[in-house]
ZARO-654805 format. One record per residue: residue number from 0; residue in one letter; x, y, z of N, C-alpha, C in turn. Coordinates in Angstrom, 1 decimal. Example, Ala and Ser with C-alpha at 12.3 -4.5 7.8 and 13.67 -1.06 7.14 Angstrom:
// residues 2
+------+-------+--------+--------+--------+--------+--------+--------+--------+--------+--------+
! tifi ! lumvo !    n_X !    n_Y !    n_Z !   ca_X !   ca_Y !   ca_Z !    c_X !    c_Y !    c_Z !
+------+-------+--------+--------+--------+--------+--------+--------+--------+--------+--------+
!    0 !     A !   13.2 !   -5.7 !    7.8 !   12.3 !   -4.5 !    7.8 !   13.2 !   -3.3 !    7.8 !
!    1 !     S !   12.8 !   -2.2 !    7.1 !   13.7 !   -1.1 !    7.1 !   12.9 !    0.0 !    7.9 !
+------+-------+--------+--------+--------+--------+--------+--------+--------+--------+--------+
***
This chain:
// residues 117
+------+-------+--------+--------+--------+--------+--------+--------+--------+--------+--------+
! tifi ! lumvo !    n_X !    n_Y !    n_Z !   ca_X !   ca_Y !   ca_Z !    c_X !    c_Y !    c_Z !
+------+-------+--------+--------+--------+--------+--------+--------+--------+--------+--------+
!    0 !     X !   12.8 !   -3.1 !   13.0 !   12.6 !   -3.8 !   14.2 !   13.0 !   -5.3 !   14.0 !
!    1 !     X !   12.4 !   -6.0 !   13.0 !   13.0 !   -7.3 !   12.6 !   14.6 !   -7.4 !   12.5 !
!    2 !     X !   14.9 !   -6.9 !   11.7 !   16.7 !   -6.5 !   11.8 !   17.2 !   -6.6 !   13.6 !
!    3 !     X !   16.7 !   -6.2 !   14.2 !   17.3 !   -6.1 !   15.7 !   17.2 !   -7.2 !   16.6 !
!    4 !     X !   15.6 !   -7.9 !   16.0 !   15.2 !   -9.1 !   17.0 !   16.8 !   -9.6 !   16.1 !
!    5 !     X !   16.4 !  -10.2 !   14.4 !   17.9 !  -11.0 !   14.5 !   19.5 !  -11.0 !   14.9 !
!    6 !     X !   19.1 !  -10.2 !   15.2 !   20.9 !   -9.5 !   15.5 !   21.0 !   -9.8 !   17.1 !
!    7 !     X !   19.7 !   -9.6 !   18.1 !   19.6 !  -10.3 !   19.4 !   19.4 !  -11.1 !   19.3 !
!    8 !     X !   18.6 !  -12.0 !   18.6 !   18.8 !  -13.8 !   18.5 !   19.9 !  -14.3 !   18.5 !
!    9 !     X !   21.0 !  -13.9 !   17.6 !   22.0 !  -14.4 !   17.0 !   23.2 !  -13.7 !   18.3 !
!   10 !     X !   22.9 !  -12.8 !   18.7 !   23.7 !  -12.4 !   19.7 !   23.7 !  -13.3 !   21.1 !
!   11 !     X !   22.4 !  -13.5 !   20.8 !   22.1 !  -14.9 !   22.2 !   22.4 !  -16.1 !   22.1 !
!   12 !     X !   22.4 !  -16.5 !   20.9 !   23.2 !  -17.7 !   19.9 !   24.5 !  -17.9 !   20.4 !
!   13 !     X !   25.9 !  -16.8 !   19.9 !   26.8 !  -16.8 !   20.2 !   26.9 !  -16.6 !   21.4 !
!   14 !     X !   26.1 !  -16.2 !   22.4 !   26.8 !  -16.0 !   24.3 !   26.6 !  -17.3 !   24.4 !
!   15 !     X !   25.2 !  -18.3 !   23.9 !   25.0 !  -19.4 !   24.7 !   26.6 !  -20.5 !   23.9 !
!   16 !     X !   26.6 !  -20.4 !   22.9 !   27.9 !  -21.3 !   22.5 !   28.9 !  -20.6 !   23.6 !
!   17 !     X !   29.3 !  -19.6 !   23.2 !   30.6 !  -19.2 !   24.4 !   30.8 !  -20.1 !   25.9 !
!   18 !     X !   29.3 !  -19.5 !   25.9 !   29.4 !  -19.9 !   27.3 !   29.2 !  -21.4 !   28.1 !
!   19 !     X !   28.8 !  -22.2 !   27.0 !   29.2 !  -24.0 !   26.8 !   30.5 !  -24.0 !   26.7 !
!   20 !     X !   31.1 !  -23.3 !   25.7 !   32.5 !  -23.6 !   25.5 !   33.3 !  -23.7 !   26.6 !
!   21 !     X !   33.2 !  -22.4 !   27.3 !   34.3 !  -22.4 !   28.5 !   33.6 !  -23.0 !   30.2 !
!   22 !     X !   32.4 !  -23.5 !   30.1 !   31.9 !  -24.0 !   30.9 !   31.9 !  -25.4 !   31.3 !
!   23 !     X !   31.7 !  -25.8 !   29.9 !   31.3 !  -27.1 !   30.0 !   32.6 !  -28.1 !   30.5 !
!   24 !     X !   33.7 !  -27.9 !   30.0 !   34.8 !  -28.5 !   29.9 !   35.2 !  -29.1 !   31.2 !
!   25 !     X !   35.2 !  -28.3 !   32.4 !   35.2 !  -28.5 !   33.5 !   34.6 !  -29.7 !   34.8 !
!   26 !     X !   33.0 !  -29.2 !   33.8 !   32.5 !  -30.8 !   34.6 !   32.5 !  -31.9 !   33.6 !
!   27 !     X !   32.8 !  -31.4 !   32.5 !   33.6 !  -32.8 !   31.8 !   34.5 !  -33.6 !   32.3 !
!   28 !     X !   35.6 !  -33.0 !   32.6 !   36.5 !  -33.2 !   33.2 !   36.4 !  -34.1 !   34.7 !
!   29 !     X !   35.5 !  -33.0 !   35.9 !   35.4 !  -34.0 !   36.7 !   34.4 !  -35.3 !   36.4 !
!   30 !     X !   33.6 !  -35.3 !   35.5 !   32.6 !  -36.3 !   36.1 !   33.7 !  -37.9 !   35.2 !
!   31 !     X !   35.0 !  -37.7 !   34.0 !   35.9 !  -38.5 !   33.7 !   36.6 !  -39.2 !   34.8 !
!   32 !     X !   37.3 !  -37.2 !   35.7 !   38.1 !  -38.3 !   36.6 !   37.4 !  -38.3 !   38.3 !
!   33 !     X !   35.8 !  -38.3 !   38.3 !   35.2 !  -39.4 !   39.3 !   35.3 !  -40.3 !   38.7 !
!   34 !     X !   35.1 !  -41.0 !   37.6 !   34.9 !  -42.7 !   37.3 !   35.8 !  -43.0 !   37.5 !
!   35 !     X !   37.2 !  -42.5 !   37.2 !   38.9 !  -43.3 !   37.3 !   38.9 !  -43.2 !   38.9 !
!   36 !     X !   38.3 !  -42.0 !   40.0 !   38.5 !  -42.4 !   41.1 !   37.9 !  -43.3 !   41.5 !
!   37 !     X !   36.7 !  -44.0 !   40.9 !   36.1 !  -44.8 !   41.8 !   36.5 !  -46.6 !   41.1 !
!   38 !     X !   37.3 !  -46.2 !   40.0 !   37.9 !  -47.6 !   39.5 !   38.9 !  -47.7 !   40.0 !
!   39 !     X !   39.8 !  -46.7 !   40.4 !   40.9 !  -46.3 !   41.2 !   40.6 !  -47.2 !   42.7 !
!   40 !     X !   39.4 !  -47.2 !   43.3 !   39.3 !  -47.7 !   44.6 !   39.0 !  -48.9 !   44.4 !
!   41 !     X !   38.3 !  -49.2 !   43.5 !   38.1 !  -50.8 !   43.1 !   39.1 !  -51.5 !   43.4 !
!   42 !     X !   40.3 !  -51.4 !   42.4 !   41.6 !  -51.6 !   42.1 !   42.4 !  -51.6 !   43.0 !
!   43 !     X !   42.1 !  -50.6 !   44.2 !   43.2 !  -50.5 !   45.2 !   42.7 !  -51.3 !   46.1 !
!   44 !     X !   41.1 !  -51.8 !   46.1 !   40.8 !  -52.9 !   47.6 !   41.5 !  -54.5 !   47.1 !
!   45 !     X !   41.4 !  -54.7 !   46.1 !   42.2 !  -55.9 !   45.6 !   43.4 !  -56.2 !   45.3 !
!   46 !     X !   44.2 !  -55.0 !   45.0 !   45.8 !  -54.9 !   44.7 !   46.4 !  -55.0 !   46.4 !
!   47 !     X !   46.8 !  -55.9 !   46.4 !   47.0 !  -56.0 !   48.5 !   48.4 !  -56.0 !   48.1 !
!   48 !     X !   49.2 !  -55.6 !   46.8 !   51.0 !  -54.9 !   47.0 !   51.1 !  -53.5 !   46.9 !
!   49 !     X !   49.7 !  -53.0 !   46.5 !   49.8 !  -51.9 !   46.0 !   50.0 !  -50.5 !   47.4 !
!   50 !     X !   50.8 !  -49.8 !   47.4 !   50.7 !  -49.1 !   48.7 !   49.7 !  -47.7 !   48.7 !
!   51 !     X !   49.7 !  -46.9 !   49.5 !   48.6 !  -45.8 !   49.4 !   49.4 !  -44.2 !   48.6 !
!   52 !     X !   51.2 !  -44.7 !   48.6 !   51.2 !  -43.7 !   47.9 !   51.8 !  -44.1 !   46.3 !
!   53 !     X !   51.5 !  -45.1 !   46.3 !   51.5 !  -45.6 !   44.4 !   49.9 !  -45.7 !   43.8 !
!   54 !     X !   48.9 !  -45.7 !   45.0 !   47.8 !  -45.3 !   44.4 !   47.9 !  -43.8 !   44.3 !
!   55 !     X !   48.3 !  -42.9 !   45.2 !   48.2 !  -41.4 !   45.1 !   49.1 !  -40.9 !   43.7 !
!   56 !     X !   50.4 !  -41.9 !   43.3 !   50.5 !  -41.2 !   41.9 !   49.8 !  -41.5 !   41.1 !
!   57 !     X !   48.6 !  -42.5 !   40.9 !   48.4 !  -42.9 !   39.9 !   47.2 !  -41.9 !   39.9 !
!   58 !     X !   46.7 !  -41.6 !   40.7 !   45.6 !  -40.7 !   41.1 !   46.0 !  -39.5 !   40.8 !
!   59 !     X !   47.3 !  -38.9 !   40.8 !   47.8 !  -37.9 !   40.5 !   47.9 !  -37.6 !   39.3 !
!   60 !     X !   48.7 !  -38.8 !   38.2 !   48.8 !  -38.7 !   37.1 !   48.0 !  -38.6 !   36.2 !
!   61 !     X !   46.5 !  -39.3 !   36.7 !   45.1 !  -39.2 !   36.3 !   45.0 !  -38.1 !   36.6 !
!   62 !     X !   44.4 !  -37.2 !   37.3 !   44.3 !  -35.7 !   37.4 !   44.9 !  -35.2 !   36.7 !
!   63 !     X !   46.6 !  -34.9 !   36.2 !   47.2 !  -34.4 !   35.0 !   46.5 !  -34.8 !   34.0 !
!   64 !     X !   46.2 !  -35.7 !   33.5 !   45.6 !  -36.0 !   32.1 !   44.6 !  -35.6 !   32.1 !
!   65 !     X !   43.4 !  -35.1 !   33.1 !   42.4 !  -35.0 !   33.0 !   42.2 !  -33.5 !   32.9 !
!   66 !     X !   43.3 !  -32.1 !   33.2 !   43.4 !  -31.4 !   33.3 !   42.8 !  -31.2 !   34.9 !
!   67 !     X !   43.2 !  -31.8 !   35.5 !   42.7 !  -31.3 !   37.1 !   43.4 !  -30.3 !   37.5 !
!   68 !     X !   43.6 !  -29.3 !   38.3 !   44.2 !  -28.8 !   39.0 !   44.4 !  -29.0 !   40.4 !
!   69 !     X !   45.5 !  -30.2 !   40.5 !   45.4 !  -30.1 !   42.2 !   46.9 !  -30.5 !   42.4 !
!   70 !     X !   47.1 !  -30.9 !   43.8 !   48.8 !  -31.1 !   44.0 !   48.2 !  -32.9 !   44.8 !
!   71 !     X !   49.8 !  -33.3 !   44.8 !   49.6 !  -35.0 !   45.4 !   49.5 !  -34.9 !   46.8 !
!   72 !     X !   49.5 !  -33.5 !   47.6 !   49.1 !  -33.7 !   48.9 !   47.7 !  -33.8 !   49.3 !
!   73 !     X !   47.1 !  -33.1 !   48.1 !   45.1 !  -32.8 !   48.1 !   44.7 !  -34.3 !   48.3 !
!   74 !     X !   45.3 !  -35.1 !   47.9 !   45.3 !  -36.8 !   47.4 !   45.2 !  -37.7 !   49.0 !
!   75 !     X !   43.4 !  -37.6 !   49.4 !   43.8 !  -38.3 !   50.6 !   43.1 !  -39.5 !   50.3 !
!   76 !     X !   44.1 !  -41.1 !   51.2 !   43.8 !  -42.2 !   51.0 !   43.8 !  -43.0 !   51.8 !
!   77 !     X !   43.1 !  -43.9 !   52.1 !   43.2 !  -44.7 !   53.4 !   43.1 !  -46.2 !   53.1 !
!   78 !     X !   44.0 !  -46.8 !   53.1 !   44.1 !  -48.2 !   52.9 !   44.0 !  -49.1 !   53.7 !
!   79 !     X !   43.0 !  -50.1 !   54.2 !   43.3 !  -51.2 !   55.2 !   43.3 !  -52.2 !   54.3 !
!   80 !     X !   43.7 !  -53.3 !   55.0 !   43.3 !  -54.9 !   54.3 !   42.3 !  -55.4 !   53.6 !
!   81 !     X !   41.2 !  -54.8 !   53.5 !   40.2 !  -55.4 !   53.1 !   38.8 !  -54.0 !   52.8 !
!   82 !     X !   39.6 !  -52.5 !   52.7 !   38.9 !  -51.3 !   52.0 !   40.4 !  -50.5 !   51.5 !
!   83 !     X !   39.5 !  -50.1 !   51.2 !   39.9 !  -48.0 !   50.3 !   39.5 !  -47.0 !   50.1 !
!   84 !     X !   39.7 !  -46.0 !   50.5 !   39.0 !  -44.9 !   50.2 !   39.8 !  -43.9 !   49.6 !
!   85 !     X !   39.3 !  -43.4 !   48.3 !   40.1 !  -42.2 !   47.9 !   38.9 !  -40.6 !   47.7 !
!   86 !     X !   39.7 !  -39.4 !   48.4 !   39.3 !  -38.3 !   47.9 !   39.8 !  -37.0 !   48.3 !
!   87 !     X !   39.1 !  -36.1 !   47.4 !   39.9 !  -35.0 !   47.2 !   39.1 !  -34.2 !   46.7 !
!   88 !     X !   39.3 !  -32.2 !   47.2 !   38.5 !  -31.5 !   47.0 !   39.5 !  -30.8 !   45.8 !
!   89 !     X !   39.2 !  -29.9 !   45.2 !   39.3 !  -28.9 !   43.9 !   38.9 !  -27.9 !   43.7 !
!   90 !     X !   39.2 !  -27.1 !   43.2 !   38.2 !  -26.2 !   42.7 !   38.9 !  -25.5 !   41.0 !
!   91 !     X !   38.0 !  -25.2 !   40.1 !   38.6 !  -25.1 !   39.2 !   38.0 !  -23.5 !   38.9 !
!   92 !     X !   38.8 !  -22.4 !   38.5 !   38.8 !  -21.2 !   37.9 !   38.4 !  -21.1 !   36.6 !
!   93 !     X !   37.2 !  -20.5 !   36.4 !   36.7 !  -20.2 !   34.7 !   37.1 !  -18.2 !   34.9 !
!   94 !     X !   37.4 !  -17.8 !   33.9 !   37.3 !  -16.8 !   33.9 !   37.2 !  -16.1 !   32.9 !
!   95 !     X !   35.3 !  -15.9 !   32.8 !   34.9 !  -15.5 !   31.8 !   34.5 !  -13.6 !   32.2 !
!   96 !     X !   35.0 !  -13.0 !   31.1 !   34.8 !  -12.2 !   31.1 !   33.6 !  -10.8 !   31.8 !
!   97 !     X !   33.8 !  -10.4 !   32.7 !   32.8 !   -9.3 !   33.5 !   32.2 !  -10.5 !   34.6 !
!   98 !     X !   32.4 !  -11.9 !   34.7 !   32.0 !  -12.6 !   35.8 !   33.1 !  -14.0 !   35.9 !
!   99 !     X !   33.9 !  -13.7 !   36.3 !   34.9 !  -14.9 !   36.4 !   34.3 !  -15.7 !   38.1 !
!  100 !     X !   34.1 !  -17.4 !   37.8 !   33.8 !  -18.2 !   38.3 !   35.0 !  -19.0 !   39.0 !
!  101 !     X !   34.2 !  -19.3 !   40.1 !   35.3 !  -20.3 !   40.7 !   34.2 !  -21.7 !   41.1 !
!  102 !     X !   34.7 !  -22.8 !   40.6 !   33.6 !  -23.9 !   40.5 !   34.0 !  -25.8 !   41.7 !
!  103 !     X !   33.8 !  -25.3 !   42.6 !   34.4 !  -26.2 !   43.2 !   34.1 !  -27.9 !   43.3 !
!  104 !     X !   34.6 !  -28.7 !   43.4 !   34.7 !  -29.8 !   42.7 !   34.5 !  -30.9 !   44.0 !
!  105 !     X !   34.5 !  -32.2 !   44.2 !   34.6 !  -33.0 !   45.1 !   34.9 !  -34.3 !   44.4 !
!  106 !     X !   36.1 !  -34.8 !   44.3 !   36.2 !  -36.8 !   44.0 !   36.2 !  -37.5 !   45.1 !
!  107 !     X !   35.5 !  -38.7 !   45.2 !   35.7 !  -39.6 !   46.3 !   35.1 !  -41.2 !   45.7 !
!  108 !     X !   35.5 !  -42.0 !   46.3 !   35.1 !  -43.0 !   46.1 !   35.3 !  -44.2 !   47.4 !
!  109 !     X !   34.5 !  -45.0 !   47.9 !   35.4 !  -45.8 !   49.0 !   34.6 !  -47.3 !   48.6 !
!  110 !     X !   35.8 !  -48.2 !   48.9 !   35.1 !  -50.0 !   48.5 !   35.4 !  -50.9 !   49.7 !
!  111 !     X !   35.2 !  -51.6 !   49.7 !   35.0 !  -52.9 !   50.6 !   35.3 !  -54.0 !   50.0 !
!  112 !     X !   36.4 !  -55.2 !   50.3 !   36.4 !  -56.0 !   49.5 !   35.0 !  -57.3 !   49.8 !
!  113 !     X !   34.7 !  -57.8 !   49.1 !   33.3 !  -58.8 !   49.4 !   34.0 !  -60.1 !   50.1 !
!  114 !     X !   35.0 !  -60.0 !   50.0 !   35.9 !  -61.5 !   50.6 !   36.3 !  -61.2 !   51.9 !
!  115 !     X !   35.7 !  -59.7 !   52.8 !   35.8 !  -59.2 !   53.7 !   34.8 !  -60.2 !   55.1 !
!  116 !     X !   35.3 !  -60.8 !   56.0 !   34.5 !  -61.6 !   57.1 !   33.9 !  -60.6 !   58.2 !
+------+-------+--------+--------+--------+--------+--------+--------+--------+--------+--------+
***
């Protein structure tokens, strides 16, 4: 009986690693690229040359780096004079064996410049 509890301990050991492994990565990932989206808007209420689709590549190219899966149309932006808003929905596919996951995501960020009357 001893023999069995450790062989189910250690069995529950390795599911719980597994299952960080291929879990975790994911809201790693988004909770990286919410901060770039919301520095992203920072950046974009102050940059007054910057247009809404040279923020959407840079938003894009962040997403590649960050392993995002999304396309530059998901990429919505709204730029006036004196705000920004960036966001975008996701969803990212885990697929772990006998229960494959689908984990859907949300980035957003919106600023106001303070020099706004």
């Amino acid at each position: 009986m001893q023999t069995f509890k450790s062989f189910f301990g250690l069995g529950v050991f390795v599911l719980a690693v597994y299952l960080t492994w291929e879990l975790l990565p994911p809201f790693f990932h988004n909770y990286q690229f919410q901060d770039y989206v919301q520095q992203a808007a920072k950046e974009c209420t102050y940059a007054y040359n910057k247009t809404e689709d040279q923020v959407r590549t840079d938003v894009f190219k962040e997403a590649r780096e960050d392993s995002i899966p999304i396309t530059a149309d998901q990429i919505q932006i709204s730029k006036s004079g004196t705000s920004c808003s960036i966001g975008l929905n996701y969803t990212v596919h885990v697929d772990l064996p006998f229960f494959p996951q689908d984990f859907h995501f949300t980035a957003s960020s919106a600023n106001t410049s303070i020099l706004q009357k």
